[in-house]
C-alpha positions as CSV (number, residue, x, y, z in Angstrom):
1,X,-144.7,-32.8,-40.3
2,X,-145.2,-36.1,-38.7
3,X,-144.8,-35.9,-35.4
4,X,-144.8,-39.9,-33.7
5,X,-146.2,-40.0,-29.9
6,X,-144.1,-43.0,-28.5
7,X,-146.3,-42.6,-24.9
8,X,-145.0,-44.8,-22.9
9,X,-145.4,-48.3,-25.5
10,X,-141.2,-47.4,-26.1
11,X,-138.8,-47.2,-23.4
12,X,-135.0,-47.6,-23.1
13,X,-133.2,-49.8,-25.9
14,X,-136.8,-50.6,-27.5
15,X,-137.7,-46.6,-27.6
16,X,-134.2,-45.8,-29.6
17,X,-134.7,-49.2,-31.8
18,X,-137.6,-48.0,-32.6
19,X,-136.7,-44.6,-33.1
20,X,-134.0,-45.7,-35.6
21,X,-136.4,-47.8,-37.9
22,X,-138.5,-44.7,-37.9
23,X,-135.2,-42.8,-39.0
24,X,-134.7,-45.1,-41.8
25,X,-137.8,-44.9,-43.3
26,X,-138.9,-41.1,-42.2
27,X,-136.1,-39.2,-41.7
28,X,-138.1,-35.5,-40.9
29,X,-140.1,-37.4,-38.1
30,X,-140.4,-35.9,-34.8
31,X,-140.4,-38.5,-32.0
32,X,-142.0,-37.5,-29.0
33,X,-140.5,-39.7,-26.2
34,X,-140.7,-40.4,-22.4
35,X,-138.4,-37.8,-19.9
36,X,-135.9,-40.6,-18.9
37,X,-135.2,-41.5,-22.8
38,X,-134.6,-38.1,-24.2
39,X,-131.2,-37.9,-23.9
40,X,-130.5,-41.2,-25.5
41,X,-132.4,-40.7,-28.6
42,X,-131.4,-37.3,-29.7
43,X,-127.3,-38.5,-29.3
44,X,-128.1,-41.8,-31.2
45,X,-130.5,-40.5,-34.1
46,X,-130.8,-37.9,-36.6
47,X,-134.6,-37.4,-35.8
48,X,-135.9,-33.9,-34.1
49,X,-136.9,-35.0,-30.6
50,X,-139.3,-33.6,-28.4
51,X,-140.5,-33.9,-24.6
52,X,-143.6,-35.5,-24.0
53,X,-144.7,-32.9,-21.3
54,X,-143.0,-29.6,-19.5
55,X,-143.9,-28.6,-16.0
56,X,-144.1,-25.1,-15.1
57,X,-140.6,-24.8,-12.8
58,X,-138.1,-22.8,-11.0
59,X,-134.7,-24.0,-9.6
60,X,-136.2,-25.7,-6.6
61,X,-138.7,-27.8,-8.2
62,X,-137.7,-31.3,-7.2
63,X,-139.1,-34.4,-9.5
64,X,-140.0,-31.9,-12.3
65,X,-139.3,-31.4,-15.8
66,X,-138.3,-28.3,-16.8
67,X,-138.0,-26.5,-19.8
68,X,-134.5,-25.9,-19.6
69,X,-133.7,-29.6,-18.4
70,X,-134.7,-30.9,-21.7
71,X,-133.9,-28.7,-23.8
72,X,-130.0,-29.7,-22.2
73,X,-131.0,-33.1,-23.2
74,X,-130.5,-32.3,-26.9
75,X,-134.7,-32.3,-27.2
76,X,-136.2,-29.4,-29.4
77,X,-139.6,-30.0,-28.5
78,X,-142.3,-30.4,-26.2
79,X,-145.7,-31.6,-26.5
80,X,-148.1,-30.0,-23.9
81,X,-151.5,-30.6,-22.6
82,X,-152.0,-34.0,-24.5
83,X,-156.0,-35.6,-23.1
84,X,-153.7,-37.7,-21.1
85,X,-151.8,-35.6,-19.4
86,X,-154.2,-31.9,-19.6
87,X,-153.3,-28.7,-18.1
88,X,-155.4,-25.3,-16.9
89,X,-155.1,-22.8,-19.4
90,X,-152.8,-20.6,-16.8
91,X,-150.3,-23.3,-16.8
92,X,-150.6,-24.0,-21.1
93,X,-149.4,-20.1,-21.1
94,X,-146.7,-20.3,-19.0
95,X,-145.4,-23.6,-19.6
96,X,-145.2,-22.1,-23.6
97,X,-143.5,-19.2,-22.0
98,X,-141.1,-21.0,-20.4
99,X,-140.4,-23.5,-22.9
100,X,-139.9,-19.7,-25.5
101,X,-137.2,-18.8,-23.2
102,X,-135.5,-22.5,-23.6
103,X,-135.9,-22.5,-27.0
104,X,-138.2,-25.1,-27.3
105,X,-141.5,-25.7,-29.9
106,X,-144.4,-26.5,-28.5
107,X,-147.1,-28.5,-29.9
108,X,-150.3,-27.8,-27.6
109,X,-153.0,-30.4,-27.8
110,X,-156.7,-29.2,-27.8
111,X,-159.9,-31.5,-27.7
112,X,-162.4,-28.4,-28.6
113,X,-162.3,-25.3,-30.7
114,X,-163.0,-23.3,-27.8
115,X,-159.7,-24.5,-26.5
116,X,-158.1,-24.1,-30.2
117,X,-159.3,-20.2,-29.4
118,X,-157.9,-20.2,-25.9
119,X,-154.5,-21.7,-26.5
120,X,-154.0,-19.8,-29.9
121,X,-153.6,-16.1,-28.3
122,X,-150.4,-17.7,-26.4
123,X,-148.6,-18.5,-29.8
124,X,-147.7,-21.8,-29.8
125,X,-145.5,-23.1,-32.7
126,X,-148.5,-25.4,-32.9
127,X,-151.6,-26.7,-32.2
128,X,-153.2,-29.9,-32.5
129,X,-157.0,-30.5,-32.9
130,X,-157.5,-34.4,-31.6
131,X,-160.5,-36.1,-30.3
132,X,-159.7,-37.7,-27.3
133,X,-162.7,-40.1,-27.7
134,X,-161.0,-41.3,-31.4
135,X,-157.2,-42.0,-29.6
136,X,-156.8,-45.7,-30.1
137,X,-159.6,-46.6,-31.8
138,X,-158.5,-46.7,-35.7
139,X,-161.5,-44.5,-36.3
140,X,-159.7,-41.5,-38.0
141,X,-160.4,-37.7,-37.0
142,X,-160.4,-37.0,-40.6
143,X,-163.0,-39.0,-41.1
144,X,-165.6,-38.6,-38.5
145,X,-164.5,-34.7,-37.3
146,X,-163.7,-33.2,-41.1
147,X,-165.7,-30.5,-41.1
148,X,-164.8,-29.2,-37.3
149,X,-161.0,-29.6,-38.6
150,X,-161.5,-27.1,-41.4
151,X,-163.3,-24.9,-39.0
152,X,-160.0,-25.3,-36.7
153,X,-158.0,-24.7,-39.7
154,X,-159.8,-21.4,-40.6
155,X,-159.0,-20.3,-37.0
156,X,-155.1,-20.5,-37.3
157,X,-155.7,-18.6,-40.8
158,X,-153.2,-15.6,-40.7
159,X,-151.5,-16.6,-37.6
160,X,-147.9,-18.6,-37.3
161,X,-149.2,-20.9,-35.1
162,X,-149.0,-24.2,-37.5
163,X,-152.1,-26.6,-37.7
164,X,-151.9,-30.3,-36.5
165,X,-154.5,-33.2,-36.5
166,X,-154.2,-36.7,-34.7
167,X,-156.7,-39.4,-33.2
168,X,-157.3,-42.5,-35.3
169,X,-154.7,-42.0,-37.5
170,X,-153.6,-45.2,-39.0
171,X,-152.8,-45.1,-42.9
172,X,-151.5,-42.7,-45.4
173,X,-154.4,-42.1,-47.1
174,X,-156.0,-40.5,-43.4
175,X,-152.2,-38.6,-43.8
176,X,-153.6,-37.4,-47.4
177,X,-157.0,-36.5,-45.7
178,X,-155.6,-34.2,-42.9
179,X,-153.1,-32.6,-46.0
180,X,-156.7,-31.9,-47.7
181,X,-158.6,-30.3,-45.0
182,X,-155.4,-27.6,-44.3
183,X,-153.3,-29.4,-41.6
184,X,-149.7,-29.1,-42.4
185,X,-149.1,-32.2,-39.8
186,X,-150.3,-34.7,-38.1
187,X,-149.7,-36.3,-34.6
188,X,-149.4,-40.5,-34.4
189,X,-149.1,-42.8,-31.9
190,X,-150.3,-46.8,-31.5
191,X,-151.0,-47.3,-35.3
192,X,-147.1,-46.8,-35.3
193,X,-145.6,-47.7,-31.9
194,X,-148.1,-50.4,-30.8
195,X,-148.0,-52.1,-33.8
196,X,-146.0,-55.7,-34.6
197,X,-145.1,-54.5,-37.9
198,X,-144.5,-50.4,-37.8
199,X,-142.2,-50.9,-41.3
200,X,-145.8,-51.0,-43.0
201,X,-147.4,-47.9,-42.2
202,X,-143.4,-46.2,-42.2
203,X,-143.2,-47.0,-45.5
204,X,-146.3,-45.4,-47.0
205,X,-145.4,-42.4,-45.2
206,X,-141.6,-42.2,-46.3
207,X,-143.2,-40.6,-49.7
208,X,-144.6,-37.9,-47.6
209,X,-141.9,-35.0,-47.4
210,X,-142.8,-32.3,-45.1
């Protein structure tokens, strides 16, 4: 699975032109875009797309997203307590909760295996193990943090919680890396959706089907 992190580099017309060039090229991407675009990319593309945060809600909660908002929205997805945007581990388990009951995935960020532990026992479709320090930096995960992603692998063993790995990400051979340690995914952002020339890196991964 390659799930692309558009942040907030991709909004409006740019956000869904981009999303279509990643169509062309990857067509079982996930695209993880802003709240206000959501809407717009999963009528005009084929691609599965998810929220890029949920807030814990209830019918009065004014200026918040909710589960159930964008799952209406056509999203199938959210990503939750990404380094940017953390959460307490009361509100991971009942923003999951909440998002079960919309019928949304969740993909739950973690920085530490001790929070790979914590967030595992509320069942998340998904983890993923990034180094918040490597975000940006071209310096890949699977290069500088393999051994702790095998150990975060091995924790996930037996469980349905599925195993993700981003930070630094920014070829195909770090995509091949990630496969080799045991992730069955990885999360991308800038190498794709800052770059002048996102075809490049699109291409090498078309080959991938996951």
């Amino acid at each position: 699975m390659i799930i692309v992190n558009f942040k907030n580099y991709k909004k409006g017309e740019d956000g869904l032109g981009l999303a279509n060039r990643i169509e062309r090229h990857v067509l079982h991407a996930v695209v993880a875009v802003p709240a206000m675009s959501l809407e717009r990319v999963a009528a005009k593309s084929a691609l599965n797309v998810y929220a890029q945060h949920v807030d814990v809600t209830d019918e009065r909660s004014t200026g918040l997203i909710s589960a159930e908002g964008v799952r209406a929205s056509g999203a199938s997805g959210a990503i939750l307590n990404h380094s940017e945007h953390p959460l307490k581990m009361d509100v991971i388990k009942k923003t999951i909760d909440q998002c079960k009951k919309a019928g949304l995935v969740t993909l739950v960020c973690a920085s530490s295996l001790e929070e790979v532990k914590k967030i595992a026992a509320f069942r998340p479709e998904m983890i993923a193990f990034e180094d918040p320090k490597l975000i940006g930096t071209g310096k890949s995960i699977t290069n500088t943090k393999a051994h702790a992603i095998e150990k975060f692998v091995s924790l996930l063993q037996g469980k349905q919680t599925v195993p993700i790995c981003g930070a630094g990400l920014t070829s195909a051979k770090d995509v091949d890396a990630a496969y080799a340690l045991g992730c069955k995914g990885i999360l991308i952002s800038s190498a794709i959706v800052a770059s002048k020339n996102p075809e490049k890196l699109l291409k090498e991964l078309s080959a991938w089907n996951f």
